[in-house]
C-alpha positions as CSV (number, residue, x, y, z in Angstrom):
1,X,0.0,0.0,0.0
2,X,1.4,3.4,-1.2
3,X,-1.5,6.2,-1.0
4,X,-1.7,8.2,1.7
5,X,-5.2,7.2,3.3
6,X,-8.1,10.3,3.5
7,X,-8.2,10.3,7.2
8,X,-5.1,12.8,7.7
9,X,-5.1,15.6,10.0
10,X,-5.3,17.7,6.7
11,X,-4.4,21.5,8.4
12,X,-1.5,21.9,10.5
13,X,-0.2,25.3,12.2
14,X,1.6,27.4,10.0
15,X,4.2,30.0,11.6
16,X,6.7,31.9,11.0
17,X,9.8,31.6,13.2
18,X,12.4,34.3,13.6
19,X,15.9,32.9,14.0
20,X,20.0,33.9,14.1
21,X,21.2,34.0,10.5
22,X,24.5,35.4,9.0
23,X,23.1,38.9,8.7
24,X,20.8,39.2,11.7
25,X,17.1,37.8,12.0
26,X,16.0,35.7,9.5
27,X,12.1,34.6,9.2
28,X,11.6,30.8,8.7
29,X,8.3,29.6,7.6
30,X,7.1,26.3,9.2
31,X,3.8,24.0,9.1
32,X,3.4,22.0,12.5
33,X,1.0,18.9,13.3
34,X,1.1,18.1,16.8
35,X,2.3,15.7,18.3
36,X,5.1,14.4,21.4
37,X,8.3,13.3,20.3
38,X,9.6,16.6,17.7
39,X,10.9,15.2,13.2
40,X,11.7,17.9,12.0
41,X,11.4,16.8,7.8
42,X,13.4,18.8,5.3
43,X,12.2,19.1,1.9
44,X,14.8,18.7,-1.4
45,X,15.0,20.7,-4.5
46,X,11.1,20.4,-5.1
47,X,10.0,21.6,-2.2
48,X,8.0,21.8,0.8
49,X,5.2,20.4,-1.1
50,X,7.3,17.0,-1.3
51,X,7.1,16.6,2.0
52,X,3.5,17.7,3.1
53,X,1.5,14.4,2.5
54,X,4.4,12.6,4.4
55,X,4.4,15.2,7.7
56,X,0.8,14.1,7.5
57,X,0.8,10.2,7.7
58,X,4.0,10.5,9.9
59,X,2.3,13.0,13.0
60,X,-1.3,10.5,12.3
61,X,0.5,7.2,12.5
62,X,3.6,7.9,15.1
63,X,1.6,10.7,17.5
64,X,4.8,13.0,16.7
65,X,5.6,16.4,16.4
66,X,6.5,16.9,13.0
67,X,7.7,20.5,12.1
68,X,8.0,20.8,7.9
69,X,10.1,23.9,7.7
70,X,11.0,26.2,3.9
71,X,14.1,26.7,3.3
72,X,14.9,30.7,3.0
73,X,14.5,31.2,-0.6
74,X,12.0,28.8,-1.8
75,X,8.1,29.4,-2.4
76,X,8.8,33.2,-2.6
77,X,10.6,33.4,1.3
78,X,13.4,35.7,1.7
79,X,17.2,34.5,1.5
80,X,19.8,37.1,2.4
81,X,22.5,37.3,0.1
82,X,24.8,36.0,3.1
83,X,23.1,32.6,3.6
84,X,25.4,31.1,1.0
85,X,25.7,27.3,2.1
86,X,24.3,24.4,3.4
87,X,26.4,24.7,6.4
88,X,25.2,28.5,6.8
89,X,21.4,26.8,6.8
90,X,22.0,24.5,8.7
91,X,23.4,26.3,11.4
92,X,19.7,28.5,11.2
93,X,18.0,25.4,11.6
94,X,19.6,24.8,15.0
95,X,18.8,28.1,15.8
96,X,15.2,27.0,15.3
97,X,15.7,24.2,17.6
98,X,16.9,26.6,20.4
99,X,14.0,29.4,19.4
100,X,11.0,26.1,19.9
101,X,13.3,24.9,22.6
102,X,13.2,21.0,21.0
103,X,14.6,18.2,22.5
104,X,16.3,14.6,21.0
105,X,14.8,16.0,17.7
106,X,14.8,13.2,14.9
107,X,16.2,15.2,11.5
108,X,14.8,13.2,8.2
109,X,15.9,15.2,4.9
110,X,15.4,13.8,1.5
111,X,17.8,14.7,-1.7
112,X,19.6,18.5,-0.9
113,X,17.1,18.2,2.8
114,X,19.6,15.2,3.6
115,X,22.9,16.9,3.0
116,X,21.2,19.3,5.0
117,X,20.0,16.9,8.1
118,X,23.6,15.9,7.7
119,X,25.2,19.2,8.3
120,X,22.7,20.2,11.1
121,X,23.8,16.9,13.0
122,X,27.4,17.8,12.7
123,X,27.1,20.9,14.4
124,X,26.5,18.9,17.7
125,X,23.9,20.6,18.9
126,X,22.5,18.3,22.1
127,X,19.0,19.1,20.7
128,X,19.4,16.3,17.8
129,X,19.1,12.7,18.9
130,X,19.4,11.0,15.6
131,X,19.6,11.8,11.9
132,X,17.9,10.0,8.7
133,X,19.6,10.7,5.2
134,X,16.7,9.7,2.7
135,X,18.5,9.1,-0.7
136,X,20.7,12.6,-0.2
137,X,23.1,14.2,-2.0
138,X,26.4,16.1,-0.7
139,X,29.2,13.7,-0.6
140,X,31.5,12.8,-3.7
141,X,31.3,9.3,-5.0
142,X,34.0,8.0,-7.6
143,X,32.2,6.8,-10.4
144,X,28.8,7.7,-9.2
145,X,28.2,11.3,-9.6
146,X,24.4,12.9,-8.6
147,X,23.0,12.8,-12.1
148,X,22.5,16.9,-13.9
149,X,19.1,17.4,-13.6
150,X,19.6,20.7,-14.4
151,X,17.4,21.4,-18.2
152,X,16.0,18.2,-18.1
153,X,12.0,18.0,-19.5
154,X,9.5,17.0,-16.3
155,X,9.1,13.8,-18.4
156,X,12.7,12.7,-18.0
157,X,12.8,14.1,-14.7
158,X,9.9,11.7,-13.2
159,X,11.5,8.8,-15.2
160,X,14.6,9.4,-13.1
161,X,13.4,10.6,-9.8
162,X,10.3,7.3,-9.7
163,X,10.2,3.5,-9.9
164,X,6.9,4.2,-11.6
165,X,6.6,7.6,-13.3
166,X,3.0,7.8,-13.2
167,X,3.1,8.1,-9.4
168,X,5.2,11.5,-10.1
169,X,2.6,14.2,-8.9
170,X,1.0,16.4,-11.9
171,X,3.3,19.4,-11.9
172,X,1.4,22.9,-11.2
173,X,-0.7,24.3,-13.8
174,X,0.1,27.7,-14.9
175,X,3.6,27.5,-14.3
176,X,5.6,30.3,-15.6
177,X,9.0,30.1,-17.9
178,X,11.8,31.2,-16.9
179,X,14.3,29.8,-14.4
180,X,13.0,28.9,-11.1
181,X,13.3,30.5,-8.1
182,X,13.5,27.2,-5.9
183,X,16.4,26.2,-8.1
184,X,18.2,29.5,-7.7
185,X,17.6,29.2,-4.1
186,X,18.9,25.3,-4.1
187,X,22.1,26.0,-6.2
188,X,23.1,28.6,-3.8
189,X,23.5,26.2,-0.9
190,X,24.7,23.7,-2.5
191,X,26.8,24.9,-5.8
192,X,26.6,23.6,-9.2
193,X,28.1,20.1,-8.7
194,X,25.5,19.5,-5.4
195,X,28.4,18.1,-3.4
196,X,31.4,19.3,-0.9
197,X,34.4,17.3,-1.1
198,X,34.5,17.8,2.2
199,X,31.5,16.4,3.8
200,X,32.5,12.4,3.4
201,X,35.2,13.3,5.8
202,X,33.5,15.5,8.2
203,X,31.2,12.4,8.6
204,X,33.0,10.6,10.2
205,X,33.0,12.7,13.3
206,X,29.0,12.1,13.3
207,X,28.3,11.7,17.2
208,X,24.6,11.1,16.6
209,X,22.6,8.0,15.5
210,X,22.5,8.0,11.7
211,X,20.6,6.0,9.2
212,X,20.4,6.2,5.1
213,X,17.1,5.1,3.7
214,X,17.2,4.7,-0.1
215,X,15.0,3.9,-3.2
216,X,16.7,1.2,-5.1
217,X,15.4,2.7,-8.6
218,X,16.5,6.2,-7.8
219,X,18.1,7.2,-10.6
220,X,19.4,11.0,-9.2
221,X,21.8,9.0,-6.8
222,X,22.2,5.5,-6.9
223,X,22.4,2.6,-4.3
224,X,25.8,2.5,-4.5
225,X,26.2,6.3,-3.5
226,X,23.4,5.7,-0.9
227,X,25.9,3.0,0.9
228,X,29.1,5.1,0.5
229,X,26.9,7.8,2.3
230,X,26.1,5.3,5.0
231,X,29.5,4.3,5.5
232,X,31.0,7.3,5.7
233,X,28.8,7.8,9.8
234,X,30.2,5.6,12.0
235,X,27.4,2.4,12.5
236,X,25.2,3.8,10.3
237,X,22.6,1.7,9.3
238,X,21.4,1.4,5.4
239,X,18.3,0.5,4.2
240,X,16.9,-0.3,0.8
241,X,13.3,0.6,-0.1
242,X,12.4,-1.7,-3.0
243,X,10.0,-0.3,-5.6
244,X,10.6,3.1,-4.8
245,X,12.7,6.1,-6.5
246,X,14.4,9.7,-5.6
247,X,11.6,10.3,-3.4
248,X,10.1,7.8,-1.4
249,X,8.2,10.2,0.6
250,X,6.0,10.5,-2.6
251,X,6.1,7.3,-4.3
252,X,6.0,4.5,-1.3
253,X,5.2,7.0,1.6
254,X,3.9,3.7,3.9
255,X,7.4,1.5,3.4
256,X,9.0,5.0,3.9
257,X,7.1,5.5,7.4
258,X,7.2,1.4,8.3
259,X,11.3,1.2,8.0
260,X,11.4,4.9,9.5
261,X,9.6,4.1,12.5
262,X,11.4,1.0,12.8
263,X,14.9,2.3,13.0
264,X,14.2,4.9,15.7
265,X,12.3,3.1,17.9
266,X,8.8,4.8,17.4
267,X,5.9,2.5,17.3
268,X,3.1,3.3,15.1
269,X,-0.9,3.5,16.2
270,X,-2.6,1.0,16.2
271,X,-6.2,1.8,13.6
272,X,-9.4,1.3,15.1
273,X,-11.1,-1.3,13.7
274,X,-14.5,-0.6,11.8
């Protein structure tokens, strides 16, 4: 089962946060569900919008928190010149931590969000308890490059980014032409090759928990990247989602939430019968 059943607490609490950034007080826009134990989800290169359905099923299923934050930049948010990294966001999403005052937070970032959840847990803030890399990007891989997505027609983009491209969601009608603000925003944290030479290495300092979920038909970063990423944390664990592209959140959201749940510990509610 892969849809996302109709039963979903359908409206969470949108806010805007103000936190540190390089230039002073930045505003962070964040949709909230309820819930005890905080996940904070970070969205990729499409958006928060890739990740709504999944904060959804994941607040319903596990009673959590779940905080779906946009990065500064995307959907029309500001981004000051100055917030020029992945390691500059990151270090405004611990600031957010601090600001809600969160505690053993679970990070989950998928694609550019899992660099980020990456970089956020290597800041070793005490406020993260364990970090899930869902088929990221960020580290350098001999022979297995992150594929250039970059002019790419949606129809070759689905083809890579699902197992089954008629899962991909229809894109937005009345979209404009022109280069995308979203991607401007992406390629400033992250540069034109998507990846610091630096990060496999700084990985292996990881303190936290870590775990790397990935689809085995993504065809943005391969399996094989997927494990490198893995072991590069110390005692990672790595998991393969059969079935199940670039974006599992989207495509197999229930095998996404069953081995997510599984890994930290949470267990899910039980449905009512009837």
């Amino acid at each position: 089962m892969t849809a996302i059943p109709p039963d979903l607490p359908r409206h969470p609490r949108a806010s805007t946060v103000r936190v540190t950034g390089p230039s002073g007080q930045l505003p962070l826009t964040v949709m909230e569900y309820d819930g005890t134990r905080p996940f904070v989800l970070l969205h990729g290169g499409g958006g928060a919008a890739t990740m709504a359905g999944f904060a959804a099923l994941l607040a319903d299923r596990a009673h959590a928190r779940v905080l779906l934050p946009t990065h500064p930049g995307f959907m029309g948010t500001p981004r000051p010149e100055t917030l020029a990294s992945t390691r500059d966001l990151a270090r405004c999403y611990v600031g957010l931590f601090d600001e809600l005052d969160l505690t053993d937070v679970i990070v989950v970032g998928n694609s550019f969000g899992g660099w980020l959840a990456a970089e956020i847990a290597l800041l070793g803030s005490p406020r993260v308890g364990e970090v899930v890399v869902v088929d990221g990007v960020g580290i350098q891989v001999n022979g297995h490059p992150v594929t250039n997505v970059r002019g790419l027609a949606p129809q070759e983009l689905q083809k890579l980014s699902f197992h089954d491209p008629s899962r991909a969601p229809r894109p937005p009608g009345g979209a404009g032409s022109g280069p995308s603000p979203d991607l401007a925003a992406l390629l400033a944290y992250t540069g034109p090759d998507m990846a610091d030479p630096t990060l496999a290495g700084r990985l292996g300092t990881l303190a936290v928990r870590a775990h790397v979920i990935w689809g085995e038909s993504d065809g943005i970063v391969d399996t094989t990247f997927g494990k490198a990423f893995a072991d590069a944390m110390p005692n990672a664990s790595f998991t393969v989602l059969p079935g199940t592209g670039h974006l599992p959140q989207v495509e197999t959201p229930e095998d996404l939430l069953a081995a997510l749940l599984d890994l930290v510990g949470v267990s899910p509610r039980a449905r009512l019968a009837g």
